[in-house]
KELO-833651 format. One record per residue (C-alpha): x, y, z. Coordinates in nm, 4 decimals, always signed. Layout:
BEGIN
<<X, Y, Z>> ...
***
This chain:
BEGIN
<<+26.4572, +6.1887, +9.2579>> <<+26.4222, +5.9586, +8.9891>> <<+26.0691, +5.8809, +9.0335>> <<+25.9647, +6.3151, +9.0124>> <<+26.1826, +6.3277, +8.6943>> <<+25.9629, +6.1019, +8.5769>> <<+25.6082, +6.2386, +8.6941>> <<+25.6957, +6.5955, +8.5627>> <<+25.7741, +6.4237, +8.2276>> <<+25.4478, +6.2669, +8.2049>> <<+25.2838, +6.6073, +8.2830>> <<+25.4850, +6.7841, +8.0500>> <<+25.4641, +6.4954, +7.7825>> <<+25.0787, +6.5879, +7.7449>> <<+25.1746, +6.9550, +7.5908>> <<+25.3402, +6.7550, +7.2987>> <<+24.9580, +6.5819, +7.2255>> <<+24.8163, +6.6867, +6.9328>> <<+24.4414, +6.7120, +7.1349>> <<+24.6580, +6.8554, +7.4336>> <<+24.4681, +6.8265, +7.7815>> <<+24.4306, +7.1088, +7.9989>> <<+24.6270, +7.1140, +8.3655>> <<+24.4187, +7.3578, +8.4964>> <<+24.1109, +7.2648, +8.3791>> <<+24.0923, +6.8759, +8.5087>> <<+23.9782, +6.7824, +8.8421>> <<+24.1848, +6.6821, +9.1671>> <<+24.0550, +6.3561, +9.1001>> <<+24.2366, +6.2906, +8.7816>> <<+24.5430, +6.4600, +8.8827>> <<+24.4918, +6.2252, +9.1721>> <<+24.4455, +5.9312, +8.8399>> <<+24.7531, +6.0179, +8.7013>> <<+25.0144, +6.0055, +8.9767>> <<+24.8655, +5.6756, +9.0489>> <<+24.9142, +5.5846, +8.7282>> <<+25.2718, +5.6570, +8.7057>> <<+25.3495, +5.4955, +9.0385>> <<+25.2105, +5.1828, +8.9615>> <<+25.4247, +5.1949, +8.5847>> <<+25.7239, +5.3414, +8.8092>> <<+25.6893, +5.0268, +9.0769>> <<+25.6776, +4.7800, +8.7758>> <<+25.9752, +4.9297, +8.6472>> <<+26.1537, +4.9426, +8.8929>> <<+26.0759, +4.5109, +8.9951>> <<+26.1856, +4.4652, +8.6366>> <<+26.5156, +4.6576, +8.6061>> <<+26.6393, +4.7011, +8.9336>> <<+26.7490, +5.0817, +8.8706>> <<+26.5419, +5.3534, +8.9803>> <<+26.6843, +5.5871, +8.6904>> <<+26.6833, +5.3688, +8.4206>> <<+26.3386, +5.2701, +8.5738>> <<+26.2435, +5.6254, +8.5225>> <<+26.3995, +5.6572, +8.1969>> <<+26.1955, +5.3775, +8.0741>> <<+25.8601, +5.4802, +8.1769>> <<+25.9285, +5.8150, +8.0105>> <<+26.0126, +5.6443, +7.6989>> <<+25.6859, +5.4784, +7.6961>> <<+25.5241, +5.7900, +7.7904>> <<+25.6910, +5.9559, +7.4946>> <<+25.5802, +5.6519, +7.2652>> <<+25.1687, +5.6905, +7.3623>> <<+25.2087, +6.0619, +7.2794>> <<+25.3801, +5.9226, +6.9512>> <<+25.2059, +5.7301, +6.8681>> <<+24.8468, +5.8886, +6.9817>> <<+24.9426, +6.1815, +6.7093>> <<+24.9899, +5.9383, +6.4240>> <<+24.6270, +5.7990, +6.4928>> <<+24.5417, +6.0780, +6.5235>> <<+24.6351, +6.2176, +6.2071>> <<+24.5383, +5.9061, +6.0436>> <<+24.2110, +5.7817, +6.2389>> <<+24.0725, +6.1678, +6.3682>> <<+24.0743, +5.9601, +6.7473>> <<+24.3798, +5.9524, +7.0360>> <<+24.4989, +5.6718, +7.1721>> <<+24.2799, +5.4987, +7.3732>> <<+24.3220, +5.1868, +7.6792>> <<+24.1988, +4.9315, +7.4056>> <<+24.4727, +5.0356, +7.1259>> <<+24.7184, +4.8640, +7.3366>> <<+24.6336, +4.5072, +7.1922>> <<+24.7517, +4.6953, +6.8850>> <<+25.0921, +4.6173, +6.9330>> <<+25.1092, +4.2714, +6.9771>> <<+24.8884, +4.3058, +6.6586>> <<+25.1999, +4.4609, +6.5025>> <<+25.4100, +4.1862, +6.5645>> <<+25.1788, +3.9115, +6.4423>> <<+25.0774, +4.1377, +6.1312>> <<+25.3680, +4.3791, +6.0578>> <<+25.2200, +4.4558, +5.7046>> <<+24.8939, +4.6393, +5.8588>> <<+25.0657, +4.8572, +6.1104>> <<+25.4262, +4.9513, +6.1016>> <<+25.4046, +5.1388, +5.7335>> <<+25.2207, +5.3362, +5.8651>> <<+25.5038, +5.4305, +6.1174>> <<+25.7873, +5.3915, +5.8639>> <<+25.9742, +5.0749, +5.9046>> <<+26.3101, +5.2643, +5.9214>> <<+26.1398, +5.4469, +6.2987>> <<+26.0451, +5.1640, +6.3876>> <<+26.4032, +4.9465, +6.3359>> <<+26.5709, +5.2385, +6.4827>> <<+26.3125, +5.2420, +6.7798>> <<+26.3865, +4.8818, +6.8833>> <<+26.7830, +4.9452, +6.8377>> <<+26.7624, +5.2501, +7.0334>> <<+26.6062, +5.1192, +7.2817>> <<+26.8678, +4.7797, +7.3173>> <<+27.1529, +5.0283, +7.3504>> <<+26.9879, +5.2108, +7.6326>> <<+26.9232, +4.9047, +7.7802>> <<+27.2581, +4.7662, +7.7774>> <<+27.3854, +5.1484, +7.8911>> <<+27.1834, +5.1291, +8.1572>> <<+27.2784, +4.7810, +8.3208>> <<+27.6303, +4.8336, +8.2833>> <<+27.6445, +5.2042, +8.3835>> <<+27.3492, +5.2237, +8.6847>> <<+27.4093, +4.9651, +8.9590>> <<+27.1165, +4.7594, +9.1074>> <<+26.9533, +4.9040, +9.3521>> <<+26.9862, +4.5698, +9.5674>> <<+27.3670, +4.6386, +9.5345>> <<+27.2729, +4.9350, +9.7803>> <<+26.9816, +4.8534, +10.0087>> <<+26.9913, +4.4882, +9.9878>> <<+26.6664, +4.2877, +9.9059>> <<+26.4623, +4.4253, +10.2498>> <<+26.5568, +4.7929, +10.0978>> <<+26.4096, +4.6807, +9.7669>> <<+26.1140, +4.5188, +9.8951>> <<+26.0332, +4.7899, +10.1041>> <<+26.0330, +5.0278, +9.8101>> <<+25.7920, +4.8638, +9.6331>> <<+25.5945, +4.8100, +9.8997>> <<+25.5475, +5.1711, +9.9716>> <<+25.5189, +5.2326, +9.5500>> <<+25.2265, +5.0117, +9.5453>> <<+25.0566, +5.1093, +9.8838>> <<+25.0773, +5.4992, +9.7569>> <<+24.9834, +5.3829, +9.3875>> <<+24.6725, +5.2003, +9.5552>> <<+24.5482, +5.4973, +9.7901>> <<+24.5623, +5.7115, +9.4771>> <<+24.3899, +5.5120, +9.2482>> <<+24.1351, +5.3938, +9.5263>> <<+23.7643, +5.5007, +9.4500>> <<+23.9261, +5.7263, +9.1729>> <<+23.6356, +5.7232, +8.9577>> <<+23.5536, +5.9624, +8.6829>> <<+23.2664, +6.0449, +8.4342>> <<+23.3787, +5.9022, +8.0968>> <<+23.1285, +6.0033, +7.7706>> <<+23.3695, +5.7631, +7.5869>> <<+23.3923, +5.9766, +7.3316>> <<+23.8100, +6.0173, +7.3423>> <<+23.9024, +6.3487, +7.2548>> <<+23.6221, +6.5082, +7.5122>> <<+23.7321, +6.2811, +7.7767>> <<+24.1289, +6.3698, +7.6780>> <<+24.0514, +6.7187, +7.7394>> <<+23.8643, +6.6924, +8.0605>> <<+24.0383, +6.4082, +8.2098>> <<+24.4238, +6.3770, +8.0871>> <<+24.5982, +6.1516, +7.8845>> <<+24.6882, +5.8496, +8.1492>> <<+24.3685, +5.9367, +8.3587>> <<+24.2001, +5.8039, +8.0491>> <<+24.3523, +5.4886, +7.9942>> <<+24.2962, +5.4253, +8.3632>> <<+23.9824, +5.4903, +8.3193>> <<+23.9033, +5.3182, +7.9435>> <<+24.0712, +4.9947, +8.0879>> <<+23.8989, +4.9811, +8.4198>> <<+23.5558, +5.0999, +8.2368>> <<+23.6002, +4.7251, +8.0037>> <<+23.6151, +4.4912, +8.3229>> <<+23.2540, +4.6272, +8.3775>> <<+22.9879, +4.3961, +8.2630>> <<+22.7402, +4.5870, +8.0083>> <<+22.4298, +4.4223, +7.8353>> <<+22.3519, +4.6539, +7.5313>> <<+22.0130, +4.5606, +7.3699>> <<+21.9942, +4.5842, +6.9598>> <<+21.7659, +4.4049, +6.6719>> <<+21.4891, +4.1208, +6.7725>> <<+21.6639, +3.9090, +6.4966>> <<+21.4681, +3.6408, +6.5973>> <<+21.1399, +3.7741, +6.5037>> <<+21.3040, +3.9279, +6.1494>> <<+21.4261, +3.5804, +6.0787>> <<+21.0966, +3.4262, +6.0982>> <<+20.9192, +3.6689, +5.8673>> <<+21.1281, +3.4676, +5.5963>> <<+20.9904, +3.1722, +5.3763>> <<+21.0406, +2.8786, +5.5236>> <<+21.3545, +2.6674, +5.4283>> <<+21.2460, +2.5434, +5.0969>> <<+21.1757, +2.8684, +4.9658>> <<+21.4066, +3.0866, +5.1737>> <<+21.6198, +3.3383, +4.9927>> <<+22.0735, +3.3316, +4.9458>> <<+22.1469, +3.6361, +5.1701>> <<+22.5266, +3.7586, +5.0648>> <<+22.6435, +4.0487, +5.2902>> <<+22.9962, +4.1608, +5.1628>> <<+23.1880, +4.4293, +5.3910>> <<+23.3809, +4.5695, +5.1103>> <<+23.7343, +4.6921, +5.2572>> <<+23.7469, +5.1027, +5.2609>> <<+23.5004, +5.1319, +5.0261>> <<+23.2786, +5.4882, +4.9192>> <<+23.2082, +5.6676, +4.6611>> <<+23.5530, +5.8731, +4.6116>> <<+23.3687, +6.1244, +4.3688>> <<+23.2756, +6.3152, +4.6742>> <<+23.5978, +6.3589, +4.7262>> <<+23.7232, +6.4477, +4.3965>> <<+23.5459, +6.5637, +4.1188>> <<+23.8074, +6.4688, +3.8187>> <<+23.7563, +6.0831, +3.8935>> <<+23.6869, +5.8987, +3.5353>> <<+23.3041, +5.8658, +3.4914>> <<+23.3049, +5.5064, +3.3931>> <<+23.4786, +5.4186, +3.7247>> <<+23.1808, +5.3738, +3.8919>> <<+22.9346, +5.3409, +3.6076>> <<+22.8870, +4.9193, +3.8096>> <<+22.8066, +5.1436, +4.1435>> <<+22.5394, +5.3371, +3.9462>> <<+22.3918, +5.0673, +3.7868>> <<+22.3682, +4.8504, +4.1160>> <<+22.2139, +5.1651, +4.3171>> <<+21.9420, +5.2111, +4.0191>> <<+21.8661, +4.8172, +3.9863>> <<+21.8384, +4.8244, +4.3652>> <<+21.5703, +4.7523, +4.6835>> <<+21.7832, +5.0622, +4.8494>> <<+22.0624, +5.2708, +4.8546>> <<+22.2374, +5.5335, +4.9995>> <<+22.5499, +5.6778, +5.2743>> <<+22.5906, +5.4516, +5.5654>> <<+22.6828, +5.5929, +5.9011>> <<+22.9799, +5.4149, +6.0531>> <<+23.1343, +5.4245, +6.3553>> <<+23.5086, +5.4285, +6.2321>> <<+23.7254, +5.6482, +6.0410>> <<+24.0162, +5.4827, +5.8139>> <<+24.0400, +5.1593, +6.0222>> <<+23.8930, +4.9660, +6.3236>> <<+23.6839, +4.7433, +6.1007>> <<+23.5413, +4.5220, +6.3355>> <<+23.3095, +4.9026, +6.5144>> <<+23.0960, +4.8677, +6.1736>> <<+23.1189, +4.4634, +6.1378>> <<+22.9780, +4.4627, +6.4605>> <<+22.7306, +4.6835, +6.4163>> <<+22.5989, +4.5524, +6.1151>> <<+22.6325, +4.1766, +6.2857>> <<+22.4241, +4.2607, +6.6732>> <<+22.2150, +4.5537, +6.5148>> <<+22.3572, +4.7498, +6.8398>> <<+22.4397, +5.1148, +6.8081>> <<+22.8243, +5.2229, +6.8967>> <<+22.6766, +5.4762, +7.1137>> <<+22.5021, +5.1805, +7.3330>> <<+22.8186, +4.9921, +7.3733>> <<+23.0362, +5.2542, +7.6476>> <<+23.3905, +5.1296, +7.6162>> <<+23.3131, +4.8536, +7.4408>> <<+23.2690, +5.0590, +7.1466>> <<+23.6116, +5.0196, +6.9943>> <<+23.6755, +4.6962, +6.9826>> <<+23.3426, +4.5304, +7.0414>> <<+23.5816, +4.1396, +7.0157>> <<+23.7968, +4.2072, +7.3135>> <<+23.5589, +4.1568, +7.6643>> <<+23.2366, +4.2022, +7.5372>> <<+23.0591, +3.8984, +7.6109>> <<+22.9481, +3.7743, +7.2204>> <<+22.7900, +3.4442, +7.3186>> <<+22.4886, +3.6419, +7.4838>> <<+22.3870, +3.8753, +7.2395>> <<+22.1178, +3.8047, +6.9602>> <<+22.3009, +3.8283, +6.6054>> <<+22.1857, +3.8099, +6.2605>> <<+22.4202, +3.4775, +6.1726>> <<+22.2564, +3.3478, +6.5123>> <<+21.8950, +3.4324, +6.3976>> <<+21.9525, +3.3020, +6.0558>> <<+22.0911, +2.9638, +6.1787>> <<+21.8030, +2.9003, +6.3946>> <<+21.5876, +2.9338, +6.0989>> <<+21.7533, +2.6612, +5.8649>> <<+22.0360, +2.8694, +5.7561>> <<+22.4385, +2.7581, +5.6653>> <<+22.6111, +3.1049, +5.7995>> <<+22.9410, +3.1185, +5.6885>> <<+23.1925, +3.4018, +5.6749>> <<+23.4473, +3.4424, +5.3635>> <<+23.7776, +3.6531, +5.4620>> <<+24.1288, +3.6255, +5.3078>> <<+24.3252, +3.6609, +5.5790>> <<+24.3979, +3.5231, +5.9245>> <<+24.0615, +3.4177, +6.1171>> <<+24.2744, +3.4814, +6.4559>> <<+24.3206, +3.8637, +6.3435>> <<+24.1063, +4.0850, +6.5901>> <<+24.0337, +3.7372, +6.7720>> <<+23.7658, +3.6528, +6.4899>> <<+23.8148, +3.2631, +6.5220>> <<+23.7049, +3.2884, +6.8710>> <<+23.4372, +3.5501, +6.8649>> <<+23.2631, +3.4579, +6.5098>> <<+23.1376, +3.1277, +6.6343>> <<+22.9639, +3.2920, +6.9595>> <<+22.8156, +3.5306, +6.7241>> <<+22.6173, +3.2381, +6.4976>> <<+22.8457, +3.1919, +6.2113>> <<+22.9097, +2.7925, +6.1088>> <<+23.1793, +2.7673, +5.9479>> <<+23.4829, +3.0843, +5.8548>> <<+23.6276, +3.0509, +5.5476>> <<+23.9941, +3.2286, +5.5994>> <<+24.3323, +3.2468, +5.4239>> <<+24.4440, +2.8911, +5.4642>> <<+24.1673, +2.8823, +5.1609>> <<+24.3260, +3.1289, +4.9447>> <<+24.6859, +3.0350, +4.9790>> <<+24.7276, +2.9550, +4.5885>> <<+24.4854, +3.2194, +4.5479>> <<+24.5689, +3.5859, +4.2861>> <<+24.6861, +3.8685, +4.4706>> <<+24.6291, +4.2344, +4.3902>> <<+24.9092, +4.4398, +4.5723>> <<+24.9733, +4.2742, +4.8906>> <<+24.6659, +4.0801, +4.9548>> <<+24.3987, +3.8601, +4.8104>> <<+24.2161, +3.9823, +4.4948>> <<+23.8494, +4.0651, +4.5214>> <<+23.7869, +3.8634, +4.2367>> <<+23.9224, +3.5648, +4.3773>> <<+23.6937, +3.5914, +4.7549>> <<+23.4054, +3.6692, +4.4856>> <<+23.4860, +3.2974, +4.2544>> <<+23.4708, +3.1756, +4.6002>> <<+23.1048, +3.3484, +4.7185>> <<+23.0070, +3.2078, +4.3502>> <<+23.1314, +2.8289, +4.4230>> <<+22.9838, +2.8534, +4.7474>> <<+22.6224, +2.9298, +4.6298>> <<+22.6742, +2.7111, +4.2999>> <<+22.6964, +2.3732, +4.4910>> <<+22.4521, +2.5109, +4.8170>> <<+22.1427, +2.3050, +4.9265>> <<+21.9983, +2.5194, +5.2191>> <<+21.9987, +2.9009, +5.2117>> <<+22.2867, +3.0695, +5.2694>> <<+22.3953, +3.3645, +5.4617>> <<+22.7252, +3.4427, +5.3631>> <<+22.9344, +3.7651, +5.4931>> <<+23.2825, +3.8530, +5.3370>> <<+23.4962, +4.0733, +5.4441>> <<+23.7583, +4.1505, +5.1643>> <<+24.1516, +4.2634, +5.1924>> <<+24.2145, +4.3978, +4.8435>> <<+24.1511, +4.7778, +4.9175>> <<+24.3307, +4.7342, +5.2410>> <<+24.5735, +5.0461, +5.3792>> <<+24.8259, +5.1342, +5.3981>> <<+24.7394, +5.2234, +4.9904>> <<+25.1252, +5.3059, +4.9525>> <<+25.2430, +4.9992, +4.9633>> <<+25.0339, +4.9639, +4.6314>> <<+25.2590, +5.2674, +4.4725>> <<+25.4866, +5.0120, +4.3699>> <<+25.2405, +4.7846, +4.1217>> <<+25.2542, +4.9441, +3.7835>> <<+24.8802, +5.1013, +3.7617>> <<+24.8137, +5.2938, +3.4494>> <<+24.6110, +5.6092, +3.6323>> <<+24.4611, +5.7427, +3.2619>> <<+24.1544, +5.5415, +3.3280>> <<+24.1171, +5.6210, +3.6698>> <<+24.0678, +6.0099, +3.6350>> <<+23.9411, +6.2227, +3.3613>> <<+24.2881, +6.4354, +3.4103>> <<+24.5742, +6.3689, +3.6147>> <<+24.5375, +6.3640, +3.9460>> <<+24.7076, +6.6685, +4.1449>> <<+25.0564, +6.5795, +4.2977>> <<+25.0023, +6.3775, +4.6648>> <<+24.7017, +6.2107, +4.5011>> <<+24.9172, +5.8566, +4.5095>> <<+24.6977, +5.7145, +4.7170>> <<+24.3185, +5.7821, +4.6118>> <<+24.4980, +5.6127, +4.2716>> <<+24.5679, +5.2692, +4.4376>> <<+24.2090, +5.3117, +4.6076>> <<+24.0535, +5.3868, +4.2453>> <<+24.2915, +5.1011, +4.0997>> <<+24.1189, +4.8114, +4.3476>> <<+23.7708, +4.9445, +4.3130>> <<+23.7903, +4.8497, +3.9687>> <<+23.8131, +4.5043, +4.0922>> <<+23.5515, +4.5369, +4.3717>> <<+23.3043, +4.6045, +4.0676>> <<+23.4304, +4.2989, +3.9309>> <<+23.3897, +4.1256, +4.2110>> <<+23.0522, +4.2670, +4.2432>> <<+22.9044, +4.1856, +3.8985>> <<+23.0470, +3.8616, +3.9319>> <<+22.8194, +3.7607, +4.3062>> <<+22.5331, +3.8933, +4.1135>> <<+22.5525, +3.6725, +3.8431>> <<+22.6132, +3.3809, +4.0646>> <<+22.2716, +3.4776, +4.2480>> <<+22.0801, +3.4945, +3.8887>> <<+22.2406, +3.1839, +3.8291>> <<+22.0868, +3.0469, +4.0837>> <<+21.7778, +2.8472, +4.1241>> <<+21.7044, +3.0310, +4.4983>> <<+21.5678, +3.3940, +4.5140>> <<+21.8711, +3.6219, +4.6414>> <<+21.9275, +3.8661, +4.7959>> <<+22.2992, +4.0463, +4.7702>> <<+22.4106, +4.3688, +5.0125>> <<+22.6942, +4.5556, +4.9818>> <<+22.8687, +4.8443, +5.2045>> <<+23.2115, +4.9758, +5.3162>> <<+23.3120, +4.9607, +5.6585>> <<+23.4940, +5.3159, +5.6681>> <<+23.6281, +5.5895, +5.4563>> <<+24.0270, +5.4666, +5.3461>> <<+24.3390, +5.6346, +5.5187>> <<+24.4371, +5.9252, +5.2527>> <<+24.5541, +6.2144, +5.4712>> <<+24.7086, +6.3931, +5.2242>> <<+24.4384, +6.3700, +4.9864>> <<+24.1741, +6.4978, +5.2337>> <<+24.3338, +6.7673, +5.3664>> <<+24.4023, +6.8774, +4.9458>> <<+24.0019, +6.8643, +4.9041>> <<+23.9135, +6.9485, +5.2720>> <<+23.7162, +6.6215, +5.2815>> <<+23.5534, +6.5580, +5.6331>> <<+23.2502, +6.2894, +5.5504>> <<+23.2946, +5.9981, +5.7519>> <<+22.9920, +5.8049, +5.5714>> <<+23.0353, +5.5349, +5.3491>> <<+22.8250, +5.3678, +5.0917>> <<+22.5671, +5.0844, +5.0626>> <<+22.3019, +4.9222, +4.8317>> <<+22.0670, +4.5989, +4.8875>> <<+22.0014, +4.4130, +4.5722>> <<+21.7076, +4.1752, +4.4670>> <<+21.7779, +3.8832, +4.2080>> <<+21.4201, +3.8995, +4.0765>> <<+21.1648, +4.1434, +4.0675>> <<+21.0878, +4.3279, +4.3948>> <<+20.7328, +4.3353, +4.3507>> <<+20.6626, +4.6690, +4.3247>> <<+20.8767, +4.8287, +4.5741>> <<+21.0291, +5.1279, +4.4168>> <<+21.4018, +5.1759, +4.4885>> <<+21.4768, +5.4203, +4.7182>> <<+21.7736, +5.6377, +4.8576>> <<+21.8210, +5.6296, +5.2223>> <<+22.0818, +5.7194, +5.5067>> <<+22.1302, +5.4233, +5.7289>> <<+22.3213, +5.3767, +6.0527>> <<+22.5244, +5.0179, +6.0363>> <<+22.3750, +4.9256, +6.3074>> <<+22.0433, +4.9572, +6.1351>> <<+22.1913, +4.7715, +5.8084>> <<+22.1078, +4.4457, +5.8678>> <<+21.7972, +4.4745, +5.9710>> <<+21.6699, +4.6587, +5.6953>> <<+21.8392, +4.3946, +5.4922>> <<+21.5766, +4.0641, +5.6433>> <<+21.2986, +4.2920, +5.6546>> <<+21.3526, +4.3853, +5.2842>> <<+21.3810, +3.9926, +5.2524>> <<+21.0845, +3.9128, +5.4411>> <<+20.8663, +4.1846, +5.2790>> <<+20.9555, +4.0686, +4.9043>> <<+20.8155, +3.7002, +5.0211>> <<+20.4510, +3.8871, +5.0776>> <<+20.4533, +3.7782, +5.4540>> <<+20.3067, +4.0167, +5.7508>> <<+20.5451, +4.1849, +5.9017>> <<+20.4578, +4.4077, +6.1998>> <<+20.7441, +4.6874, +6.2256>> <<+20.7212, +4.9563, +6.5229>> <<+20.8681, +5.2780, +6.4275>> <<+21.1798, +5.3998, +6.6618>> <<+21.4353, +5.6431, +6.7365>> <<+21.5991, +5.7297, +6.3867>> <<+21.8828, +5.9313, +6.4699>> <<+21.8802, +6.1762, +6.2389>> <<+21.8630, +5.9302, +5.9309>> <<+21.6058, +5.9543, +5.6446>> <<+21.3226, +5.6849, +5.5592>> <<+21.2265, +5.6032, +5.2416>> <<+20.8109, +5.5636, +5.2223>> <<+20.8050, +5.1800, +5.1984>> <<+20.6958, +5.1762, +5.5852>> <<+20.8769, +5.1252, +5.9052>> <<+21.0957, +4.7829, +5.8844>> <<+21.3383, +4.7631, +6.1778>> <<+21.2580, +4.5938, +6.5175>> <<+21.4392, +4.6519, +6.8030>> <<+21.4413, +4.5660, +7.1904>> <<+21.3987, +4.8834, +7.4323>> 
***
């Protein structure tokens, strides 16, 4: 009895989903999917608590959490819950500040004491199942769990697009974390950029340009999303964009968070699209150390590639991964721990003195890539820094608006920031080159749904420290995949050197009339 209670739960759990699977409409298959599912988390249960009801209980209480918590991202990230969200919440734990906000602190207390009382209800109130049937009785039920979990899950294979909510509504909510997880033990060998080649269009060592790639934290141009933002606030964006090689809306993979889906685009030069499951979190089992990279490329042509970020490099497994991916040396928060804050983390302008310090005392180029924390969500924990909002906005902002202020309050600082790298480069003896994009559109529900806001692009500009020879700037829409590349060949064009550029698949983007520039390996 216990264990049906708990499979019509699941079922009926799935009506509460904000994109809310059909019954009907799914295949025998992943019906088929599902009950194995919940036998398998039913077995476990039961080997860990020894009660079949509380063992029930507890699986619907995690059931009940995924649908939970599935409708926050949701809400927040415009994508369910998915198999590879899961390292999320051992993420929580480690980084508490980045997650449970977003949550409410108060749930989530409440959650965990909840959940000790049931517990301790439970084992006093349900006896063990051993207490009954003795250990053969319990063996034998989890030998039969496992046997029926393992027939149903047999050769259960479905047709995943990877795209979540499709797959949700086809497919069923467990069938697709059966199905996402399995899907990631597969190997995959996407194919991206020739780097290589790109690379060695540049000068040689002795003449070879600073390349500074900073992924600024949620950064775009909020005037498309509201009109009454001051004009001066990004009077630094203009003047970048008109003094620039190129500029224009970036097409990333990522709404609100998952960083690492546009750092990892912009880093392999491989589409999202071309990664199947490995697409939303590109750091957990995709296998870095084989894939050509543009810190790889760029060390095997005489370059120091380092990587500037203020906060843990073991966040999204970066210490591990970064390394495999080319980079010499990352440059983390143990380096900023007497460093200015703005709100909770580390100031922009402090990671850009740093960028400057770095190319001040460099002997061989440098690519450096920084990834800053300043703009970082969730913006309301910034509501409580005293920001004086009559420079941010020509009139006051509309009420529910609290958020786009914070945002507006730290882009101030990313133009700071900004200015600052770029007069580092002029500074500098060596021609340089300095790029500049956001990795996704920041988490401001409220204020999108106010302005009806749905443009998931962000923003980006490549800058030349001397005269670019000609080469008129230009606005363009780039994929971040495509970012990078456009970035050496911009490089390697400015030093007058032949570059041979096959045209390919655009995608929908636009090209400016400076000639085809990326190569890529079909």
């Amino acid at each position: 009895m216990p264990y049906f209670a708990g499979l019509l739960f699941t079922f009926a759990a799935e009506i509460a989903l904000v994109q809310r699977p059909s019954f009907t409409a799914r295949t025998w298959t992943a019906r088929r999917v599902h009950l194995g599912v919940w036998t398998l988390v039913f077995a476990a249960e039961l080997l860990l608590w020894q009660r079949p009801w509380f063992a029930a209980i507890n699986g619907m209480a995690l059931m009940l959490l995924l649908v939970v918590v599935s409708n926050v991202k949701q809400a927040l990230l415009r994508e369910p819950f998915v198999f590879q969200d899961f390292e999320f919440f051992t993420d929580m734990l480690r980084h508490p500040r980045l997650y449970i906000p977003f949550f409410g602190t108060w749930r989530a207390v409440a959650g965990v004491v909840l959940f000790g009382l049931v517990t301790w209800s439970a084992l006093i109130l349900e006896p063990s199942i051993i207490s009954r049937v003795g250990w053969a009785g319990m063996t034998l039920a989890l030998a039969a769990s496992l046997l029926l979990s393992s027939l149903l899950l047999a050769r259960a294979s479905l047709a995943m697009s990877f795209e979540p909510v499709l797959d949700l509504n086809r497919h069923g909510f467990l069938a697709c974390l059966w199905s996402y997880g399995w899907a990631e033990q597969l190997p995959v060998q996407p194919s991206g950029v020739d780097w290589s080649r790109l690379a060695n269009a540049l000068p040689k060592v002795n003449a070879a340009p600073h390349l500074v790639l900073v992924q600024s934290e949620s950064f775009f141009d909020a005037r498309r999303v509201h009109e009454g933002i001051a004009p001066d606030l990004f009077a630094w964006w203009d003047r970048f964009c008109a003094d620039s090689h190129c500029h224009g809306r970036l097409d990333v993979p990522a709404w609100g968070a998952n960083t690492v889906r546009s750092e990892f685009a912009t880093l392999s030069g491989i589409a999202s699209a071309d990664l199947g499951v490995h697409r939303f979190n590109p750091y957990r089992k995709l296998d870095a150390g084989n894939l050509s990279t543009l810190p790889r490329a760029l060390r095997q042509a005489g370059y120091r590639t380092l990587c500037v970020h203020p906060y843990p490099a073991d966040f999204y497994r970066r210490d591990k991964i970064f390394p495999l991916l080319g980079f010499d040396e990352f440059i983390d928060i143990r380096s900023f721990m007497d460093a200015p804050r703005c709100g909770p983390y580390v100031s922009d302008l402090a990671v850009g003195e740093r960028v400057a310090a770095l190319l001040e005392r460099a002997g061989a180029p440098l690519f450096i890539f920084v990834i800053t924390m300043e703009n970082h969500g969730p913006l309301h924990h910034g509501q409580g820094m005293k920001i004086d909002d009559r420079p941010l906005y020509r009139t006051p902002p509309p009420s529910g608006f609290d958020e786009l202020t914070v945002f507006l309050h730290h882009i101030q600082n990313a133009g700071r920031m900004c200015s600052g790298i770029q007069a580092a480069l002029k500074a500098n003896g060596r021609p340089g080159w300095l790029c500049w994009y956001g990795d996704h559109v920041p988490i401001m529900p409220e204020v999108y749904q106010a302005t009806g806001f749905e443009d998931a692009s962000t923003d980006f500009f490549i800058w030349f420290n001397g005269e670019d020879s000609g080469i008129q700037s230009s606005s363009v829409t780039l994929r971040a995949d495509e970012l990078g590349a456009r970035l050496l060949a911009a490089a390697a064009q400015q030093s007058n050197r032949s570059l041979i550029v096959p045209r390919l698949r655009r995608r929908g983007t636009n090209t400016n009339k400076t000639g085809d520039w990326w190569i890529q390996k079909r």
